[in-house]
GUTI-876810 format. One record per residue: x, y, z of N, C-alpha, C, CB in turn; residue number from 1; residue in one letter. Coordinates in steps of 0.05 Angstrom, whole numbers, plus 5000, padded with zeros to 4 digits. Each point is the difference from the previous one (the first is absolute). Glycine has a CB too. Layout:
BEGIN
<rec <X,Y,Z>,<X,Y,Z>,<X,Y,Z>,<X,Y,Z>,NUM,A>,
...
// end
This chain:
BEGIN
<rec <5093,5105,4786>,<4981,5018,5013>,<5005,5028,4989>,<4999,4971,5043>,1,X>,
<rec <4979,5044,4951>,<5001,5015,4987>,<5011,5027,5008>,<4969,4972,4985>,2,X>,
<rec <5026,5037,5043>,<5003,5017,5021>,<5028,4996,5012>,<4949,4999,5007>,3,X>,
<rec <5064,4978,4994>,<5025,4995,5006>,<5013,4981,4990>,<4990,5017,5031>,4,X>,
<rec <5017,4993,4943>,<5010,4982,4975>,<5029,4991,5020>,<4979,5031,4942>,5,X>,
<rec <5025,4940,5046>,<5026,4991,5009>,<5004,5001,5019>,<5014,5007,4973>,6,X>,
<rec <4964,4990,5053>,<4993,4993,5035>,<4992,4974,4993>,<4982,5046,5028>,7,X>,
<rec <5035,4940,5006>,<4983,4965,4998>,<4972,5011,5020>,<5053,4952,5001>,8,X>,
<rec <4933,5035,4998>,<4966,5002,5016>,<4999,4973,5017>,<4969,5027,4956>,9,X>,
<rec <5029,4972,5073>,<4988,4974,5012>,<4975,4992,4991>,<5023,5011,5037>,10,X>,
<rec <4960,5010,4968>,<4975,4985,4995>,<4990,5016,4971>,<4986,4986,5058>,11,X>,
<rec <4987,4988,4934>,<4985,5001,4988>,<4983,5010,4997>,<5014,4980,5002>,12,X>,
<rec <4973,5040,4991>,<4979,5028,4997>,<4999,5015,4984>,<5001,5004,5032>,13,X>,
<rec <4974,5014,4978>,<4991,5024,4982>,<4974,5014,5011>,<5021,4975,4960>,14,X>,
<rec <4964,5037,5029>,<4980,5013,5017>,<4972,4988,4988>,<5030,5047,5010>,15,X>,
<rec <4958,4955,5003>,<4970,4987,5011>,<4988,5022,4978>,<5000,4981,5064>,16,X>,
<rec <4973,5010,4923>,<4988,5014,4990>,<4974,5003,5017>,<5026,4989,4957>,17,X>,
<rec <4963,5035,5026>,<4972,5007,5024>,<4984,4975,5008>,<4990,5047,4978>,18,X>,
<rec <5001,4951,5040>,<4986,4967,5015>,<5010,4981,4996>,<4964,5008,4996>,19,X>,
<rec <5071,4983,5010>,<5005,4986,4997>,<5020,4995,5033>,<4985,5007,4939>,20,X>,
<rec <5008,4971,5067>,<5016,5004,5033>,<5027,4985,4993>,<4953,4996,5039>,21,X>,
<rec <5064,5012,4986>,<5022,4997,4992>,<5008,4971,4995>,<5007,5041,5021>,22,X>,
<rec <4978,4936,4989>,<5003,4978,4983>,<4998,4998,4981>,<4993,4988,5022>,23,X>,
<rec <4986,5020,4967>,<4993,4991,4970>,<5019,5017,4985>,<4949,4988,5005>,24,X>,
<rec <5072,5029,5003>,<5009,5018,4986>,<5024,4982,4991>,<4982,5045,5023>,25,X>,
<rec <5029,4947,5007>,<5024,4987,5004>,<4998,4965,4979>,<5005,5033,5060>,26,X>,
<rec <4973,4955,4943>,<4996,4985,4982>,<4998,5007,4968>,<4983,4983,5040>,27,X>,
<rec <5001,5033,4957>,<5009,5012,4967>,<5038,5002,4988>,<4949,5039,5012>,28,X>,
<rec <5061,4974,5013>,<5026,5020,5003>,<5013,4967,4980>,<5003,5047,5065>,29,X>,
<rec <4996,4932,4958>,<5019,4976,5003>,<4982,4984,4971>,<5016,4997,5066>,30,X>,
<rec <4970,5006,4925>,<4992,4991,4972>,<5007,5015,4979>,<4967,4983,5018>,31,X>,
<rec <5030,5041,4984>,<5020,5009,4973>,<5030,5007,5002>,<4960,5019,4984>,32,X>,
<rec <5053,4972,5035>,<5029,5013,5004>,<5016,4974,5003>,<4988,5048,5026>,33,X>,
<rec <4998,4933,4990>,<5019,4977,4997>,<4973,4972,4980>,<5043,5017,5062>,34,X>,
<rec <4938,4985,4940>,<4987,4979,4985>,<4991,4974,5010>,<5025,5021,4972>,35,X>,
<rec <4973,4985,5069>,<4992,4989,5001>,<4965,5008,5020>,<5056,4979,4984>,36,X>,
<rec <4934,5005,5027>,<4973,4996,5019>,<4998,4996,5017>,<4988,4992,4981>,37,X>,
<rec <5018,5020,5040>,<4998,5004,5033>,<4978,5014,5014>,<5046,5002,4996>,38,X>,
<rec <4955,4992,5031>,<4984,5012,5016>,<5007,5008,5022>,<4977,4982,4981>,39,X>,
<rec <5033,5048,5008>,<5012,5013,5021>,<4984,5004,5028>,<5023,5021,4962>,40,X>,
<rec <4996,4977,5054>,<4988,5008,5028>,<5006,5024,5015>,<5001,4958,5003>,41,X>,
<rec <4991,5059,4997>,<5004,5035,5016>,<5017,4994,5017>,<4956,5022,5000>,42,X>,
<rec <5062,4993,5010>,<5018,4997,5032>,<4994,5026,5015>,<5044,4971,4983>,43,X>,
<rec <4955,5056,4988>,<5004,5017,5024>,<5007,5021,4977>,<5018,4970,5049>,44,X>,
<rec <4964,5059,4962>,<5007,5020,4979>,<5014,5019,5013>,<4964,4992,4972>,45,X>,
<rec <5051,5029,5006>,<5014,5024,5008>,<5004,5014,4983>,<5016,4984,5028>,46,X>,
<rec <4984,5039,4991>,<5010,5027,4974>,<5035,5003,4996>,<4954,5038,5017>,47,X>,
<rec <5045,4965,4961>,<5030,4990,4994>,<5005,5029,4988>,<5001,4939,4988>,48,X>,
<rec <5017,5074,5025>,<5007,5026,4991>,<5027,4999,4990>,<4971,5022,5030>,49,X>,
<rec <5045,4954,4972>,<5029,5009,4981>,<4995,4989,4968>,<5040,4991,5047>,50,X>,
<rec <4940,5013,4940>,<4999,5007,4976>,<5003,5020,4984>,<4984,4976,5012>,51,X>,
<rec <5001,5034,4964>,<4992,5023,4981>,<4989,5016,5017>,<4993,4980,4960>,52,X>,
<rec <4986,5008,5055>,<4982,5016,5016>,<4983,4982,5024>,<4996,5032,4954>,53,X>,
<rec <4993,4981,5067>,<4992,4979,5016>,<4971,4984,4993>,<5028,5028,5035>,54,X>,
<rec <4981,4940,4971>,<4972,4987,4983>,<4997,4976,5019>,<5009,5013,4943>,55,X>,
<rec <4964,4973,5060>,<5000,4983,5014>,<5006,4976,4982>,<4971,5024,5033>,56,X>,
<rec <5043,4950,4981>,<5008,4989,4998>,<4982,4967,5021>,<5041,5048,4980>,57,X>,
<rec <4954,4934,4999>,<4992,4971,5017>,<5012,4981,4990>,<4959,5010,5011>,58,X>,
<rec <5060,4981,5020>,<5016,4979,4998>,<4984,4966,4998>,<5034,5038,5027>,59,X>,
<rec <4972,4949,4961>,<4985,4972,4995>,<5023,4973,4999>,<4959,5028,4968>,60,X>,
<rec <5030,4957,5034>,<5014,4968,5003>,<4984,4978,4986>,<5019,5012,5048>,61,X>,
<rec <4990,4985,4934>,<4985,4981,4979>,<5016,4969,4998>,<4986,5047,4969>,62,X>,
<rec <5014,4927,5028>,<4998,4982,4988>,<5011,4998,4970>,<4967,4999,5033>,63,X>,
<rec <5052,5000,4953>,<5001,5006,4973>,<5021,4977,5000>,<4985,5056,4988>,64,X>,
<rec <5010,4933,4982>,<5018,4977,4985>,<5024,5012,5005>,<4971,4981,4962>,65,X>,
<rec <5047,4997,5033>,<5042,5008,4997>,<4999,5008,4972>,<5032,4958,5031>,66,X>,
<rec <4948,5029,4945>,<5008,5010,4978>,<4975,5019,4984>,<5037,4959,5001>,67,X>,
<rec <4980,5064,4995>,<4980,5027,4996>,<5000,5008,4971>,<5009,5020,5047>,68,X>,
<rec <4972,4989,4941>,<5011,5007,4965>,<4997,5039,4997>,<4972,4940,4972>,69,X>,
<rec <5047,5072,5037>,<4995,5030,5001>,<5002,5006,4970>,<5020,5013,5049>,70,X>,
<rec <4958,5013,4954>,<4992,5016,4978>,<5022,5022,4997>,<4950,4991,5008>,71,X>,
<rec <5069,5006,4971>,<5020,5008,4992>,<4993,5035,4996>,<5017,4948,4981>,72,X>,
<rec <4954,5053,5018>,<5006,5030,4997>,<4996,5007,5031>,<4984,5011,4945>,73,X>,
<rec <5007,4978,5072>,<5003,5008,5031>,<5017,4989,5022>,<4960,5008,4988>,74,X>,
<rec <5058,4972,4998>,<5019,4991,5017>,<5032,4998,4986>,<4956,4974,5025>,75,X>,
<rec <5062,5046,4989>,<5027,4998,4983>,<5009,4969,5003>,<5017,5053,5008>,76,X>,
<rec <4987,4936,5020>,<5015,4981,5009>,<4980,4984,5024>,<5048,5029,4986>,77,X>,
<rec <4954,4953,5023>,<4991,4993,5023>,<5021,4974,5012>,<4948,5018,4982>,78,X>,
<rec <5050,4978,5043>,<5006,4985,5014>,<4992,4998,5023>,<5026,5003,4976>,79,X>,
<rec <4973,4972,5035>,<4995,4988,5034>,<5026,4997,5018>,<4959,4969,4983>,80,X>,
<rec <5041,5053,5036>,<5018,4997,5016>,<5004,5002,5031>,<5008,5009,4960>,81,X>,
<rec <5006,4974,5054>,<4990,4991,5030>,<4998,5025,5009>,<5022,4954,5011>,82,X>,
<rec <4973,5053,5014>,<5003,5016,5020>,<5022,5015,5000>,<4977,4973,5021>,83,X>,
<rec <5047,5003,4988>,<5023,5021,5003>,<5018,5009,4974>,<5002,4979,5045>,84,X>,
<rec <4990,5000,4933>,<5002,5020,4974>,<4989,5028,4997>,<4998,4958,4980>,85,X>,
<rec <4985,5034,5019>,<4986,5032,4994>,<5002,5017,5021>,<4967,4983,4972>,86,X>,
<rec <5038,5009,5054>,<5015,5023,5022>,<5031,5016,4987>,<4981,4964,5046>,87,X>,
<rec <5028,5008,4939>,<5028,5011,4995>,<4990,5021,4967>,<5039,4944,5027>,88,X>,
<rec <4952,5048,4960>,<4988,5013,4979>,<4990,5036,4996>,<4987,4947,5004>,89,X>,
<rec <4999,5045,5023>,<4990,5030,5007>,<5026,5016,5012>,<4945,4985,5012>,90,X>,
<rec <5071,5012,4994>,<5026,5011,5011>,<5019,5005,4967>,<4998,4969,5058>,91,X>,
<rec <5001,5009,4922>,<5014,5006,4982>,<4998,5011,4973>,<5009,4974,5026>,92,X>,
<rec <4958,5015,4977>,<4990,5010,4965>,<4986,5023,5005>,<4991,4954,4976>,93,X>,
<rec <5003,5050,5004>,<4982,5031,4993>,<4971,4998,5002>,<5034,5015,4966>,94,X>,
<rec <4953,4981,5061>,<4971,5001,4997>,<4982,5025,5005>,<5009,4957,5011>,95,X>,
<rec <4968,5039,4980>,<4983,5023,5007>,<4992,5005,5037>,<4980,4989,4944>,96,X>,
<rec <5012,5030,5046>,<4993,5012,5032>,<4981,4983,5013>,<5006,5048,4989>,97,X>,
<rec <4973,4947,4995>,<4973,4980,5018>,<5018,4976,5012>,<4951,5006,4962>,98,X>,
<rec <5066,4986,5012>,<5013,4967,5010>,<5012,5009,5029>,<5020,4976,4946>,99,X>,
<rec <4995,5040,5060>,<5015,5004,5030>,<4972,5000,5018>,<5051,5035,4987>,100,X>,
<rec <4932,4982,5008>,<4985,5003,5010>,<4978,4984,5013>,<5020,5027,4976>,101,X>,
<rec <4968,4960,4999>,<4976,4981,5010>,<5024,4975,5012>,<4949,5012,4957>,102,X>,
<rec <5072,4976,5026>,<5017,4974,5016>,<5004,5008,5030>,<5030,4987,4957>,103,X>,
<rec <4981,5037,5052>,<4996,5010,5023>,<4978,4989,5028>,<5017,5034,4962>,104,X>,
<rec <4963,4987,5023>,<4974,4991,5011>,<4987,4973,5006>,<4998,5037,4981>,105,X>,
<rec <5010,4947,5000>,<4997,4975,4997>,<5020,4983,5022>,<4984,5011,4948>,106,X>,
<rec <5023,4995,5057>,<5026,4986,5017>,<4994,5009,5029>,<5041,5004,4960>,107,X>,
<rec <4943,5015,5046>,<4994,5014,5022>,<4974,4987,5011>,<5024,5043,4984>,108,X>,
<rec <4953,4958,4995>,<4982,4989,5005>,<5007,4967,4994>,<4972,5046,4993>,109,X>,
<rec <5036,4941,4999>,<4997,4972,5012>,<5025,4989,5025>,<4976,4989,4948>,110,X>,
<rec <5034,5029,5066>,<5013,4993,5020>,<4987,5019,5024>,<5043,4985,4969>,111,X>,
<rec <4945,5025,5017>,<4974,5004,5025>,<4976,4978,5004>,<5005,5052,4988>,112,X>,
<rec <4993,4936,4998>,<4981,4975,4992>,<5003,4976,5025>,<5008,5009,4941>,113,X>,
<rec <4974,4985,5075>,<5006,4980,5013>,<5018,4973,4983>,<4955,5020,5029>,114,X>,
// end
């Protein structure tokens, strides 16, 4: 990532171009970064201010294969990891600000979820 070289990233993104909603963004995002074809589903947006600068942000939940072919010039590393991995992860490794952020949010809103 270009903006925070040598940060791990939870999710998968980037920004929406003009008329493009945040699905279709989030589906582009997950076709050129990991290589595959989903259909993301919206959960829930926010302005996410512990970045560069404050920007909105839409969280999604997609369907995607176990095996992914990332585009080496947009993905350093990847991996799938449970829950409480990546709880322990975000405590140990070096992630960006959205990752605390949107995982956060994400954890809030589906335990608010019937």
């Amino acid at each position: 990532m270009s903006r925070f070289p040598g940060l791990y990233e939870v999710e998968v993104g980037g920004a929406a171009n003009v008329g493009e909603s945040y699905e279709q963004a989030a589906a582009r995002e997950l076709a050129e970064e990991l290589g595959i074809h989903a259909l993301p589903c919206l959960l829930f947006t926010f302005i996410n201010r512990s970045g560069l600068s404050p920007h909105w942000l839409g969280v999604h939940e997609a369907v995607v294969p176990d095996a992914v072919v990332p585009d080496p010039d947009e993905v350093a590393w990847h991996g799938w990891l449970t829950e409480p991995e990546l709880r322990s992860a975000l405590l140990e490794w070096r992630f960006t600000p959205d990752s605390h952020e949107a995982f956060s949010r994400y954890l809030a809103f589906r335990t608010a979820q019937p």
